[in-house]
N, C-alpha and C positions, 0 to 999 in steps of 0.2 A: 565669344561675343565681344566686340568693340568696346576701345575703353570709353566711350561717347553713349553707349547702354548703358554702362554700370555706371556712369556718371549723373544718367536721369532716373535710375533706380533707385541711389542713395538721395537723390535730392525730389524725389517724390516721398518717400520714408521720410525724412525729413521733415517736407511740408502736412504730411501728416502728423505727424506727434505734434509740430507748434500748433500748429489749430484745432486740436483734441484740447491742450492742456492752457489752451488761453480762450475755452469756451466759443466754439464757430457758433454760427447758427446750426442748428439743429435739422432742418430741412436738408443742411448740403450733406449731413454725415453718409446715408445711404448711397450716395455717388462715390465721398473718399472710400469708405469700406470699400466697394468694386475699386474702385483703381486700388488699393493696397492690394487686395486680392491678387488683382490683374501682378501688380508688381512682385508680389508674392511667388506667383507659379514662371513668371519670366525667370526671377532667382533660380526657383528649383531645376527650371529647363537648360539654365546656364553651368548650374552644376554639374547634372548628371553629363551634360556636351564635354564637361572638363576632366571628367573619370576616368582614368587607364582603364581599360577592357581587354580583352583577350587575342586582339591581336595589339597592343604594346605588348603584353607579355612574350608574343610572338618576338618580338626586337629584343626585347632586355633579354631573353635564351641565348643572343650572343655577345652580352658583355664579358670581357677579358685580355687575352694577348694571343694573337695566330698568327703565324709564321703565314707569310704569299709565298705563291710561285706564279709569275705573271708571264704570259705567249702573247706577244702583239704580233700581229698581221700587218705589214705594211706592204706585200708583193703577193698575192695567192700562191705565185710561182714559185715563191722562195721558202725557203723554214721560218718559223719566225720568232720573232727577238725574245730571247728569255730574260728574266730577272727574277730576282727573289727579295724579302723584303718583310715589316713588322706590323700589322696593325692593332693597336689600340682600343678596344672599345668600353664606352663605361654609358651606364643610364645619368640622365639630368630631367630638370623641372619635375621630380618624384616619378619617373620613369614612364614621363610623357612624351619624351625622345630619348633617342641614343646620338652618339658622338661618336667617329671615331676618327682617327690617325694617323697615318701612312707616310713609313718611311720606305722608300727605295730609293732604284736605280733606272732610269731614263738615258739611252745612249750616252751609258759611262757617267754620266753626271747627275749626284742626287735628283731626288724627287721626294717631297713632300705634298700632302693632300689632306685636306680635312671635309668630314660626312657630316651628316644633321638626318637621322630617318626618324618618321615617326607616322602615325595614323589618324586622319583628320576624322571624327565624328559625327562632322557636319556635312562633308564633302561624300562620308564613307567611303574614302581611297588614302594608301596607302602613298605620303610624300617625302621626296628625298631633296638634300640640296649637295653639292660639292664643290668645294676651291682648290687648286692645286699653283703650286710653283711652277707649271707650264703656262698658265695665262693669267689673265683677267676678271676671264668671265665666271658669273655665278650660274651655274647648272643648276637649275630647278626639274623634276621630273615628280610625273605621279601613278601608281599605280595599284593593281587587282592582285587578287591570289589569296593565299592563305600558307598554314605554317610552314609545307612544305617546300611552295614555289612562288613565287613573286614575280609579274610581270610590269618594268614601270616605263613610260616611255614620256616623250620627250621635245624639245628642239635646242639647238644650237647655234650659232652663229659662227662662217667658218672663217678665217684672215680676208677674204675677197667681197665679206659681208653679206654672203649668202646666206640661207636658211635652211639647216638639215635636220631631219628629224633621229632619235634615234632610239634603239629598244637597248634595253637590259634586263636581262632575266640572270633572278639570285633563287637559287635554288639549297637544300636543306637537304643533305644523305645523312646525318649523323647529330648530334649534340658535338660531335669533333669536327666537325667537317663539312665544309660550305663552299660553294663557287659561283662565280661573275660572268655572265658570256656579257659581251656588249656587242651590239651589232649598230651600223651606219652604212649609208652610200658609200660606192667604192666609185670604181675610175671611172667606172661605166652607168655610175648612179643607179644601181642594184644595189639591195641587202647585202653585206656584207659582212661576215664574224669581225670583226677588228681588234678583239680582246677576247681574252680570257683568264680569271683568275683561281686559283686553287687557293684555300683559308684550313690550314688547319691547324687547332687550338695547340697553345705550349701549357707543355705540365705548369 
């Protein structure tokens, strides 16, 4: 809920107790009652919206440290680019997100990236955001599924200021072990694999 709700919640609470305790007329009380009420169960609907449920717990299952193995596709034709690499993950806001961290390697040259996944309540879909050392831009994506598999899709923006859409699916074999396809337009503006990560967990 907006912090412009919780701002007319406290300042209706508010104007209820000064005008209880400096004697209102007596007519208006049956009206403040209802609106306290009213503010009352808004509160309660605010909170329950703000509760970790059962799919965060789905996300915090992979707070820790997991070794990548990353295969980009830049040619169908070709083999494609390996790298390897460390990500990070820890719960935040009491395990209303997760965070995580990435360090590799990008044609020889670091790569660093930072994650934000978490599960909207109100939206009921599952959002992610991501920044890396390749660009600028902020990757926002949302999506379906459940413990095992995750479907989140997306748009992008490409250097020629185009507009591509793009899928990720993050899927779950193990409590050890986890992986990334990412798929986008290729040359020919078809689906294409363009990623894939391997995740698994260090003792």
């Amino acid at each position: 809920m907006h912090r412009n709700v919780i701002c007319t919640v406290l300042l209706a609470a508010t104007t209820f107790v000064a005008t209880t305790a400096f004697g209102a007329d007596k007519k208006a009380a049956p009206a403040i009652d209802k609106k306290a009420a009213e503010q009352q169960k808004m509160m309660a609907e605010m909170e329950k919206l703000a509760a970790p449920g059962a799919e965060h717990k789905w996300l915090t299952d992979g707070i820790g440290t997991w070794s990548t193995a990353s295969k980009m596709y830049m040619d169908p034709s070709k083999p494609p680019m390996e790298s390897v690499g460390t990500e990070e993950v820890k719960a935040i806001l009491g395990g209303r997100f997760v965070e995580s961290h990435l360090t590799s390697q990008v044609f020889g040259k670091p790569f660093e990236g930072f994650g934000t996944a978490g599960y909207d309540n109100t939206k009921k879909k599952f959002v992610m955001t991501w920044i890396d050392s390749m660009g600028t831009q902020v990757i926002y994506c949302e999506g379906t599924g459940d413990q095992k598999q995750r479907v989140y899709v997306g748009e992008e923006t490409a250097p020629n200021g185009q507009k591509h859409p793009f899928r990720w699916v993050i899927k779950t074999e193990s409590k050890d072990k986890r992986s990334m396809e990412m798929y986008g337009p290729g040359m020919d503006g078809k689906e294409m694999k363009q990623m894939e990560v391997t995740y698994t967990r260090k003792p």
